[in-house]
C-alpha positions in Angstrom: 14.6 -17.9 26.9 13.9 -15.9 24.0 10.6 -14.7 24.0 7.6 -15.7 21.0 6.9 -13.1 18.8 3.5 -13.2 19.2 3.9 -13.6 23.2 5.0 -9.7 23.1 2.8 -7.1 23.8 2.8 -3.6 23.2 3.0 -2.4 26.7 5.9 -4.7 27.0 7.9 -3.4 24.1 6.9 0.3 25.2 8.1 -0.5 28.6 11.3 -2.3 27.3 12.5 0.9 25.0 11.3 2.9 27.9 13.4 1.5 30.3 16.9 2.5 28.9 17.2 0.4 25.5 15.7 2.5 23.4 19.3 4.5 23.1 19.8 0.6 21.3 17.4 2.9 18.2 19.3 5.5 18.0 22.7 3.8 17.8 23.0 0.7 17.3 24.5 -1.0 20.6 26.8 -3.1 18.6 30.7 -3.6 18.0 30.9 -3.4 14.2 28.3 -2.4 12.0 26.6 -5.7 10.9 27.3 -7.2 14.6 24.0 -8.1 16.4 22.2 -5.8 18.5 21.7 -5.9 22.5 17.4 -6.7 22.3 16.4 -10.2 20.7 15.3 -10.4 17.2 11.3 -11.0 18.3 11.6 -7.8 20.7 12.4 -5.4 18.0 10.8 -6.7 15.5 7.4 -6.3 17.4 8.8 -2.6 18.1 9.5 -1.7 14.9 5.2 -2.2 14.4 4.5 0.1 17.3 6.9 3.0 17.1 5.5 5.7 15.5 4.8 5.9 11.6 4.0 9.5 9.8 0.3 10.6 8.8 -0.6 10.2 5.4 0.0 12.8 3.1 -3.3 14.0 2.2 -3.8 15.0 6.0 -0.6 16.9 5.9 -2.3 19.3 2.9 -4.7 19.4 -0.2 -6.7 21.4 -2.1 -10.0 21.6 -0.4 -12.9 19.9 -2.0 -16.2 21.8 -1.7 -20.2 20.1 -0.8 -20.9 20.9 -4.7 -18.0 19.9 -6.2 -18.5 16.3 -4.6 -22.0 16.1 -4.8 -21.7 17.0 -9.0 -19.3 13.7 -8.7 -21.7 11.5 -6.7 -24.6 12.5 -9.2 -22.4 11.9 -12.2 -22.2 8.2 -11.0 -25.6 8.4 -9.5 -27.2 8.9 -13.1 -24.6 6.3 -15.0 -25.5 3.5 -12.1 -29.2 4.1 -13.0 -29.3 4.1 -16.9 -26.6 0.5 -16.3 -29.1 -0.6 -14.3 -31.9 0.0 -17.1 -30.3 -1.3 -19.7 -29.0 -4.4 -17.9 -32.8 -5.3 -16.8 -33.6 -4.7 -20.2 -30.8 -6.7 -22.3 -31.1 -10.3 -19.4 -28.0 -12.1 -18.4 -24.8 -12.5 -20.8 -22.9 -15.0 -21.2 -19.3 -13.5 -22.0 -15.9 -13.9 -20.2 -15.6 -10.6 -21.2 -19.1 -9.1 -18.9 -18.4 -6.7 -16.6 -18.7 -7.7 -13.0 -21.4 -5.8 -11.6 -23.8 -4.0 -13.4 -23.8 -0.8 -11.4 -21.3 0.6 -8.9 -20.1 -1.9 -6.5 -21.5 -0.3 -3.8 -19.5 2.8 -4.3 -22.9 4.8 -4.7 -23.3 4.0 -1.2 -20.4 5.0 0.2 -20.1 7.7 -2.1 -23.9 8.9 -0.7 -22.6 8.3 2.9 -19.6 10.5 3.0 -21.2 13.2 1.3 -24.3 13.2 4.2 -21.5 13.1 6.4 -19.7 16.3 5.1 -16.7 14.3 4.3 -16.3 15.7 0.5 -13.0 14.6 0.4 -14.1 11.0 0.8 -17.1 11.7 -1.3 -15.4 13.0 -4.3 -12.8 9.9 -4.5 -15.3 7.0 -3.9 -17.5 8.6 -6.6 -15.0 8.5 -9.4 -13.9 5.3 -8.1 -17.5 4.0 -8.6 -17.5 5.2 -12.0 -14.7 2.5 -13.2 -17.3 -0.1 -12.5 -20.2 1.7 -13.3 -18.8 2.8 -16.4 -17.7 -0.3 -17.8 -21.0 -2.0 -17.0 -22.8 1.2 -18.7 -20.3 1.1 -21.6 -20.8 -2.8 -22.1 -24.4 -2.1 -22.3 -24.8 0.0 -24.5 -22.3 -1.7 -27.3 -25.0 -5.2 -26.9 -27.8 -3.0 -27.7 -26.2 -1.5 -30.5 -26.3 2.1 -28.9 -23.0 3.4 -29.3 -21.7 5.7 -31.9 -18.4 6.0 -32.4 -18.3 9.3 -34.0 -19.9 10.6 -30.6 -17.2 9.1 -28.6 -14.5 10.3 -30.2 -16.0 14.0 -30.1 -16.6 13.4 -26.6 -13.1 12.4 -25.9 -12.0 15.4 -27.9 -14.1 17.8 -25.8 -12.0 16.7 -22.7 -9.1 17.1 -24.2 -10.0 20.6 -24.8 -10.7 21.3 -21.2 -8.0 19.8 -20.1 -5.9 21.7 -22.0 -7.7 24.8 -21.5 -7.2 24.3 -17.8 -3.1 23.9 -18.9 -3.3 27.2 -20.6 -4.8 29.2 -18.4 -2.2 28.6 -15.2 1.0 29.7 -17.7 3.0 31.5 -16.9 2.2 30.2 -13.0 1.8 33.9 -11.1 2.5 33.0 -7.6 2.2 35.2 -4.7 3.9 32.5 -2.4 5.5 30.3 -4.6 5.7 27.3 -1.6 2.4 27.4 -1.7 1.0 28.3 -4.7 3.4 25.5 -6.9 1.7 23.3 -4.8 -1.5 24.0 -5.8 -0.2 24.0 -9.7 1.4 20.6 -9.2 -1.7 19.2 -8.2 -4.0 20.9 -10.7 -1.8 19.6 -13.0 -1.8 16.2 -12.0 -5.6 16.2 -12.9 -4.6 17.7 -16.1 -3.0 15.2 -17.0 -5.3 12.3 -16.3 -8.2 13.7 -17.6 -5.6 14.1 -21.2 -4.5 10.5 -20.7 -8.3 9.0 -20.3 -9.5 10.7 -23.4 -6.5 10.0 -25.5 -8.1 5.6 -24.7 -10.6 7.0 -27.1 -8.8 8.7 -29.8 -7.8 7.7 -33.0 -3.8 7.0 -33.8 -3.6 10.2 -35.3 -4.6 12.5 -32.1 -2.9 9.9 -29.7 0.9 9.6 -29.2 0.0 6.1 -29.0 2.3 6.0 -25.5 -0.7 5.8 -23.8 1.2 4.1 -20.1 -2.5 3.1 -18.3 -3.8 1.6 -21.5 -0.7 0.2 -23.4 -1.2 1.2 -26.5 -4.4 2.6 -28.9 -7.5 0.5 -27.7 -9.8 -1.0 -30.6 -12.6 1.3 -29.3 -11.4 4.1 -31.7 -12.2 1.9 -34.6 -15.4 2.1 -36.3 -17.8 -0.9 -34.5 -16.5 -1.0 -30.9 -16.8 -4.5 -28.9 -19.0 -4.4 -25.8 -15.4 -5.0 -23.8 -13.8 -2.0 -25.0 -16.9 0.1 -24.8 -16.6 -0.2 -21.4 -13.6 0.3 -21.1 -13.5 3.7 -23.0 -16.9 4.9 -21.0 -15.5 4.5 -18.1 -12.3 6.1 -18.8 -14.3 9.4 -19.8 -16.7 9.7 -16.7 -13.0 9.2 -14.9 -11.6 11.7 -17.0 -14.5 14.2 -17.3 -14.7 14.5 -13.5 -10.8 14.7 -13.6 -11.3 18.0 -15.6 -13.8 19.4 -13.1 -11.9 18.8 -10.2 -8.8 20.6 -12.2 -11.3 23.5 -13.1 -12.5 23.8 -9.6 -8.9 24.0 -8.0 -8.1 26.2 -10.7 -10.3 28.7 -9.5 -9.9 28.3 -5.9 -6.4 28.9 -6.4 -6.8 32.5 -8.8 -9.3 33.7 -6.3 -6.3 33.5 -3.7 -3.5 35.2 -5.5 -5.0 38.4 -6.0 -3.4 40.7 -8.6 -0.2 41.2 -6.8 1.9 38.0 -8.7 5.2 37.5 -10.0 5.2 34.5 -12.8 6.9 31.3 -11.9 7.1 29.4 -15.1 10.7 30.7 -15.7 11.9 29.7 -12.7 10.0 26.0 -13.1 12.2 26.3 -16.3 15.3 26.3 -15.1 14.9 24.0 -12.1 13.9 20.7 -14.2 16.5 21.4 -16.8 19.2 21.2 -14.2 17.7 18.2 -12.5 17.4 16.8 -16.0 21.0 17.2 -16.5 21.9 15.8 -13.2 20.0 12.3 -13.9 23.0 10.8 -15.8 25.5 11.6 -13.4 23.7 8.2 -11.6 23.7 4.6 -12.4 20.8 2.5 -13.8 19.3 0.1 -12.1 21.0 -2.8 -14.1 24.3 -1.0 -13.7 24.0 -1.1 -10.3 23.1 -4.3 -9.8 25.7 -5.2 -11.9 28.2 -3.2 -9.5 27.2 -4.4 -6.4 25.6 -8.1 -7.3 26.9 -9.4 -11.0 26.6 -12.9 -11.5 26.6 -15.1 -8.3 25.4 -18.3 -6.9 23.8 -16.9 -3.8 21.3 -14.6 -3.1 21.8 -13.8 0.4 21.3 -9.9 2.5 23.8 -8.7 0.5 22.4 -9.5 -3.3 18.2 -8.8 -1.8 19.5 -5.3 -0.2 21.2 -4.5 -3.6 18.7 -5.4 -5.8 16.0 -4.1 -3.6 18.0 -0.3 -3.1 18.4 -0.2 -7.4 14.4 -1.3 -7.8 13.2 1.1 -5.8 15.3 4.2 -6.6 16.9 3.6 -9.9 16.0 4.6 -13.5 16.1 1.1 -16.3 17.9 2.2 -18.9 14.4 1.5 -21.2 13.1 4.9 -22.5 9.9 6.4 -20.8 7.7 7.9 -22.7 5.9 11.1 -21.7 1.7 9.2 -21.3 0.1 12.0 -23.6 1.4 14.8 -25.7 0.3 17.7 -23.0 2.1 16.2 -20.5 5.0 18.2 -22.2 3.5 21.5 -21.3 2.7 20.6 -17.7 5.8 22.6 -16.5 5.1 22.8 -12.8 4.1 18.9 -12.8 7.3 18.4 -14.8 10.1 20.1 -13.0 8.6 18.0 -9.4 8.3 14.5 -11.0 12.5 15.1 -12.2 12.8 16.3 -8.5 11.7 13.1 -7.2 13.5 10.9 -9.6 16.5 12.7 -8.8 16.0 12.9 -5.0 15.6 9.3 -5.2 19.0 8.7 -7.5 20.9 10.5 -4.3 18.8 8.2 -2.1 20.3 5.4 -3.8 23.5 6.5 -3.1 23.1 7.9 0.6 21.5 4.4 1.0 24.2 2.4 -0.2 26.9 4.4 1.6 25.0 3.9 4.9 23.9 0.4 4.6 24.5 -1.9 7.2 25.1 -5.1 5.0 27.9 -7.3 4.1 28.9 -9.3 1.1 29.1 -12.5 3.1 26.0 -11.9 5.7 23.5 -14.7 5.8 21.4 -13.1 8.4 20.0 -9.9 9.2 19.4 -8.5 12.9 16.0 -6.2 13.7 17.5 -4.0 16.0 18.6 -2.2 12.6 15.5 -1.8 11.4 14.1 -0.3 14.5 17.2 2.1 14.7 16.5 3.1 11.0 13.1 3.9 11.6 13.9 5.8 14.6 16.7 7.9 12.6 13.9 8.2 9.4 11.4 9.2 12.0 13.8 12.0 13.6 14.7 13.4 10.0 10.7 13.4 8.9 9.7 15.6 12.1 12.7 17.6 11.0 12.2 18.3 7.3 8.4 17.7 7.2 6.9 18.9 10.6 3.1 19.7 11.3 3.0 22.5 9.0 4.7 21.6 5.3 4.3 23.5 2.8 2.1 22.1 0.1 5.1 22.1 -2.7 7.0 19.9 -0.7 4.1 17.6 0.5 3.8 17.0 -3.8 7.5 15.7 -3.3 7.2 13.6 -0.2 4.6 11.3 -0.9 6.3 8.1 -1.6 9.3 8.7 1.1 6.1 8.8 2.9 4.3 5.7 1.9 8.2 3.5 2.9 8.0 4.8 6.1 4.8 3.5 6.5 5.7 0.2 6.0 8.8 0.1 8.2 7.4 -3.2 9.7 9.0 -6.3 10.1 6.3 -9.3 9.4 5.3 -12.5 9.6 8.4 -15.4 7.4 9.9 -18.0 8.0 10.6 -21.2 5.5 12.9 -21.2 2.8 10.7 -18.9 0.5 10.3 -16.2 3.1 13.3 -16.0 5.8 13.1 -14.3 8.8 16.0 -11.9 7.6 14.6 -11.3 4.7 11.7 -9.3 6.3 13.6 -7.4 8.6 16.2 -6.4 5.9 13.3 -5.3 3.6 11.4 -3.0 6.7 15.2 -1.8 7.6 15.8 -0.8 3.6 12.4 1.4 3.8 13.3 3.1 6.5 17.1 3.5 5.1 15.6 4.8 1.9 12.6 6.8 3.0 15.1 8.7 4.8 17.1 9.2 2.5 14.6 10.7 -0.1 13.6 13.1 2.6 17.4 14.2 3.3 17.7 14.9 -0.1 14.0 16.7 -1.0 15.1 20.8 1.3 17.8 21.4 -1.5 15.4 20.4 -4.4 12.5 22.0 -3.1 14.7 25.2 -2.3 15.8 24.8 -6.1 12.0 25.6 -7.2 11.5 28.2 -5.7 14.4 30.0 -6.6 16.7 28.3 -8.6 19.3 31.4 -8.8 
């Protein structure tokens, strides 16, 4: 009798792959490739939620966040969740569709409060700026119903962060490195702050200091024009405490990361250079998404294993053909950020193709068999421990993280009915393992590329 899904334990599972079968992970016990497996569909897919997943990537490295740089954070949203609160009792209730929902922080302040008494500054610093997207908008809206908001002050606010952030950008060119595996990590994530800090001022800029590419908010938002509605104010307020403590936390790293190098460097920015031009010039060599799908799908009646895998494979790891605009005009200068975003795009362009070549699907399939997804995840597992280890180094933990995240979800769940087959989620947790592989496969040369792209 096959057993219920929900009947099987974890010891049982353990003890099943114990006892001889788990070989059946790492090759598939089967006579051709899409033939079924020698474990029952409802054994594997319960092991495929127990074997071992990887850590998240944070814990693997990043830049350490200090007691006063999270505690400036907390107080930041500390103050803004007060004078909300002021003005709020002040102004009554409102009656607007448009009203933020809470008129502080969401109990973010709390939990911002309790990790920092907890030395967790990690913790700290992220729930406090993620407080002040609710505490900002509620301050923001506030302030635009009782007429206290001057536009002229906002804009010269969101021009002084601009300023710092790219003050920040400066001063890292032309990247000195003393260990250039570790030290482009460091840029790469200085950077990223960088940037966000640029792209939550630009919401408050007029048209003729904003590209007007602006990815987050779509477009210029009405709060650059000269009476700003109580929505938009709190929109724009809240992207500038964001962006403001996104600047800090690029200072602080900044600093942390000169006081290591020392005065022994060699510059890096050349080398940066060079790298994202050839992975640039590499990106075309690769289909787009809609040519793939017209490849390998095209126009047909079904939409079986064969057409999800497909479409599912050219999603995730293709380019559209659409244009991408850069999100703000700094990102351009943002060199070490750059040349590792093209390295992931490409690294997932030869996932596409690694994935398609191993993929254990056919055209006329109308099922799909968990053992494969278990086997996957035990292969994907096998090649993180072998690229990744204990002890990355922090450039390529800036690369991993989304060949991460798929192999975190290499889980077969709960379907069944004609909306959600059974086969459907097992192929889907078999394509993240298939692809999160994949990406990691192709991330040693890339990396190696970086550093030395000779």
């Amino acid at each position: 009798m096959v057993p219920d899904p929900s009947s099987v334990s974890r010891r049982t599972v353990l003890a099943t792959l114990g006892g001889g079968v788990a070989a059946l992970a790492g090759g598939t016990a089967v006579v051709g490739a899409t033939e079924p497996t020698a474990l029952p569909d409802p054994i594997t897919d319960a092991a495929t939620k127990y074997y071992p997943t990887p850590p998240e990537v944070d814990t693997l490295w990043r830049p350490p966040v200090t007691e006063a740089h999270a505690r400036a954070a907390v107080e930041t949203l500390a103050e803004t969740v007060a004078e909300s609160r002021r003005r709020w009792d002040a102004i009554g209730d409102v009656d607007d569709e448009g009203a933020p929902i809470t008129t502080d922080a969401g109990g973010w302040l709390e939990d911002a409060r309790e990790a920092l008494d907890e030395g967790d500054h990690d913790t700290a610093l992220f729930r406090a700026r993620y407080g002040l997207q609710f505490a900002g908008e509620a301050l923001g809206y506030a302030r635009a119903e009782q007429d206290a908001i001057d536009p002229t002050d906002v804009r010269d606010r969101a021009t002084a962060l601009t300023e710092r952030a790219e003050s920040v950008a400066t001063d890292l060119r032309p990247y000195p490195t003393t260990d250039p595996a570790r030290d482009l990590g460091w840029y790469v994530r200085i950077e990223g702050e960088v940037q966000s800090a640029s792209a939550l001022a630009a919401r408050a800029l007029p048209d003729d200091t904003d590209s007007g590419q602006n990815a987050d908010s779509g477009g210029q938002s009405d709060a650059s024009a000269d009476a700003i509605d109580p929505e938009a104010a709190g929109e724009v307020t809240a992207a500038l405490l964001r962006g403001e403590v996104d600047a800090m936390t690029a200072e602080r790293y900044r600093d942390i990361l000169f006081d290591r190098l020392g005065s022994d460097t060699d510059p890096h920015a050349e080398a940066l250079r060079t790298a994202a031009e050839r992975f640039r010039a590499a990106l075309p060599e690769y289909p787009s998404r809609e040519d793939a799908r017209a490849r390998y799908i095209g126009e047909v009646d079904r939409y079986g294993p064969w057409e999800f895998a497909h479409s599912r494979l050219a999603q995730w790891c293709l380019g559209s053909t659409a244009p991408v605009p850069w999100r703000t005009p700094i990102d351009a200068d943002l060199l070490a950020l750059r040349t590792v975003a093209v390295s992931i795009g490409l690294a997932r362009r030869r996932a596409h193709e690694t994935a398609v070549d191993r993929l254990v699907v056919e055209p006329d399939d109308d099922g799909f068999d968990s053992g494969h997804a278990l086997a996957a995840k035990r292969r994907a597992h096998a090649m993180y421990q072998s690229v990744v280890g204990s002890d990355p180094s922090p450039l390529l933990v800036t690369q991993i993280g989304r060949a991460v995240e798929d192999l975190q979800v290499v889980a077969v769940g709960f379907g069944g009915g004609r909306d959600r087959p059974m086969w459907r989620e097992r192929l889907e947790a078999y394509l993240y393992a298939l692809v999160g592989r994949a990406k990691l496969e192709a991330f040693p040369p890339l990396r190696d590329a970086i550093l030395d792209p000779a």
